[in-house]
C-alpha atoms as one frame of an Amber mdcrd trajectory, in Angstrom:
protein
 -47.247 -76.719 -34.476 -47.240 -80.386 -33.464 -42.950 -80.130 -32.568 -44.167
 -76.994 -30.298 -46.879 -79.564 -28.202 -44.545 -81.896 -28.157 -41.865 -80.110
 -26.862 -43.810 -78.393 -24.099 -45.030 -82.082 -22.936 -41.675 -82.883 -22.604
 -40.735 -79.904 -20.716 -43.350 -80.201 -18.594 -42.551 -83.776 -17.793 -38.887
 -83.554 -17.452 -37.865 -80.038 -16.981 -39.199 -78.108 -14.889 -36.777 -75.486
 -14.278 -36.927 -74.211 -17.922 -40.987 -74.494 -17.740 -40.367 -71.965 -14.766
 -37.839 -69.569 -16.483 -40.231 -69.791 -19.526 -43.376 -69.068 -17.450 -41.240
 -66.410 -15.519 -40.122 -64.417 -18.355 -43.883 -64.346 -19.878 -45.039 -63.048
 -16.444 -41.876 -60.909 -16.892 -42.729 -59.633 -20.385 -46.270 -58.555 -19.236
 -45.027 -56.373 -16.379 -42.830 -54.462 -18.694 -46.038 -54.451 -21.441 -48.068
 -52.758 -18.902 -45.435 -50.801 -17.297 -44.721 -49.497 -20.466 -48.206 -48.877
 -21.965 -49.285 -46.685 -18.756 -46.261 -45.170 -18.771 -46.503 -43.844 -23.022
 -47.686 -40.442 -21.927 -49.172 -39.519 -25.168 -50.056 -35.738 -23.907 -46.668
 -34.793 -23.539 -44.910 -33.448 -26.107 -41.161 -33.764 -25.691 -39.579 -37.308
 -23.863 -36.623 -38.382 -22.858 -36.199 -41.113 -25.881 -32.616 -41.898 -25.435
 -29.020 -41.359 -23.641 -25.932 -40.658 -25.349 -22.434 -39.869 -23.453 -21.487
 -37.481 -25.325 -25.110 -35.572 -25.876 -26.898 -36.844 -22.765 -30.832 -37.497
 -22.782 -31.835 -37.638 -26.398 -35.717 -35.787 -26.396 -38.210 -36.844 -29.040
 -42.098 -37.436 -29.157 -43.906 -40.391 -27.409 -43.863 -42.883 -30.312 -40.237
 -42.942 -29.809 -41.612 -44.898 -26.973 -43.432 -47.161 -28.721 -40.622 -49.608
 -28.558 -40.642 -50.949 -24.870 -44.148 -52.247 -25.960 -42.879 -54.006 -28.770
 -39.648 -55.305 -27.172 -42.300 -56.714 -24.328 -44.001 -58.750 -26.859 -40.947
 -59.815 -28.398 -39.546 -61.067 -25.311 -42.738 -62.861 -24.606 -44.046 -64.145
 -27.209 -40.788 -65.056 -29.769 -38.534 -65.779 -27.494 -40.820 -68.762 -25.809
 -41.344 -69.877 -29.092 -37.540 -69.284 -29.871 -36.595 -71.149 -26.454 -39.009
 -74.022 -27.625 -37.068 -74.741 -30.831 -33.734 -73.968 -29.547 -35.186 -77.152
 -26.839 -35.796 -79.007 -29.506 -32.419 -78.729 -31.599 -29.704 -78.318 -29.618
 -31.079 -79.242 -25.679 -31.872 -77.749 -22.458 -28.574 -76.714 -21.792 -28.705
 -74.249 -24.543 -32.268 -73.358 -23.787 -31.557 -72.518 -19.848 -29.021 -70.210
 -21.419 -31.394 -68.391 -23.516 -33.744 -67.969 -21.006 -31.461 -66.173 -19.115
 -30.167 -64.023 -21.457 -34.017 -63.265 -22.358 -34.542 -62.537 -18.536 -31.411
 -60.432 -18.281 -32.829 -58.293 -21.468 -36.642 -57.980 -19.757 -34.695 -56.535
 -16.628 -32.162 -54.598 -18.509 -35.220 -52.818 -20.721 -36.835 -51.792 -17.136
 -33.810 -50.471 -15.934 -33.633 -47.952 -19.075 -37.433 -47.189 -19.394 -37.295
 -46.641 -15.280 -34.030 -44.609 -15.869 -35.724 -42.661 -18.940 -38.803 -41.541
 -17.057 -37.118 -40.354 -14.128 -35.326 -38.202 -16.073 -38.378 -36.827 -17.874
């Protein structure tokens, strides 16, 4: 826990930009939390749970949905810790990249639960 502190220190004092992707994605990963909890619709019985190119929308039950919640606290909570140690191993360079990646995913998993609901 002591290499975590440290590392945000030095983040904080020397990087900035990745202490803003890292605070960005958290803010990020809490929109898409929320968005996804109100959006669970437990009184409905069929959703639109997937899409397939051959099938089309997949229906299933609302804990299919369950997982936009818990990719929203992955993206929040393990991949700051992930960005912290990637800091601390191989630099900020690789870090930066994994933030963006991260952010790309967070935006990418709105597209498909926003894509997903319009369709139910």
């Amino acid at each position: 826990m002591n290499i975590f502190k440290e590392d945000i220190a030095e983040i904080y004092h020397s990087e900035r930009g990745i202490l803003a992707s890292m605070i960005l994605n958290i803010l990020l990963s809490i929109g898409l939390l929320i968005f996804s909890i109100i959006h669970l619709n437990p009184n409905s019985a069929v959703v639109k749970i997937g899409y397939g190119d051959i099938g089309g929308y997949r229906d299933g039950s609302w804990v299919d949905m369950i997982a936009f919640p818990l990719l929203a606290l992955t993206f929040g909570v393990i991949h700051t810790f992930l960005t912290l140690r990637i800091y601390h191993k191989r630099g900020s360079g690789m870090a930066k990249f994994f933030l963006i990646i991260t952010t790309a995913l967070i935006l990418g998993t709105f597209c498909v639960l926003v894509r997903l609901l319009g369709e139910g």
